[in-house]
C-alpha positions in Angstrom: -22.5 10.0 11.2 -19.9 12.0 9.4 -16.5 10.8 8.2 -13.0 12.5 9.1 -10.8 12.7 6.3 -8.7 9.7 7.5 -12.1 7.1 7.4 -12.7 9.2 4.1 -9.2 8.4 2.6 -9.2 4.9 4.0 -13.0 3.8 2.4 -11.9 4.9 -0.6 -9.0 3.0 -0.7 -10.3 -0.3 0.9 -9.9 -3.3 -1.4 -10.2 -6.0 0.9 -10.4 -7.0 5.4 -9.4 -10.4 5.7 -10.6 -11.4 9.2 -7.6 -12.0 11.2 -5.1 -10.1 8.2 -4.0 -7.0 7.4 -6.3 -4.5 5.0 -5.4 -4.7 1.6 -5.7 -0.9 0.2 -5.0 0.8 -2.9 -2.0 2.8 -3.5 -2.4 5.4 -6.5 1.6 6.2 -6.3 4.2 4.1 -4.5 7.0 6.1 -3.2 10.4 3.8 -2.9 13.5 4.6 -0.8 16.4 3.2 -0.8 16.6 2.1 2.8 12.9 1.1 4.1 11.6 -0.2 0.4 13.3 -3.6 0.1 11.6 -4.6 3.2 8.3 -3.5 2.1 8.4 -5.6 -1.1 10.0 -8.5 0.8 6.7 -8.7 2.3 4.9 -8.3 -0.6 6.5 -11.5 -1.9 6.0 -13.2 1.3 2.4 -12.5 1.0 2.4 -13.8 -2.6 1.4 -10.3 -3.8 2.7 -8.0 -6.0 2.6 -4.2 -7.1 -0.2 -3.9 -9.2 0.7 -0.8 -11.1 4.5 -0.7 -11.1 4.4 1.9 -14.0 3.0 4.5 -11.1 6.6 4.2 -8.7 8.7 6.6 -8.2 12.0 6.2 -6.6 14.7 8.4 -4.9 17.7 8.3 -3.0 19.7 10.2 -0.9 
């Protein structure tokens, strides 16, 4: 059966699917904001995970 670009995108990115958890994909660039990024890396540390290439972030503001 053929892939859409979203299932396309989304395999390729698949690290892991905990039963029960959230995927756990790979992000090639992570985009920070001043308003919505400290929550996201709140629950990173929650999750007792980390950015695994924080070289590849790029942050604005506005």
């Amino acid at each position: 059966m053929a892939k859409n670009i979203y299932q396309k995108i989304w395999g390729a990115h698949l690290v892991a699917e905990p039963e029960g958890q959230d995927a756990i994909l790979y992000i090639d660039r992570h985009y920070v904001h001043e308003v919505t990024s400290p929550q996201a890396f709140e629950g990173l540390r929650l999750a007792g995970r980390k950015v695994r290439r924080p070289e590849l972030t790029f942050a604005t503001m506005d």
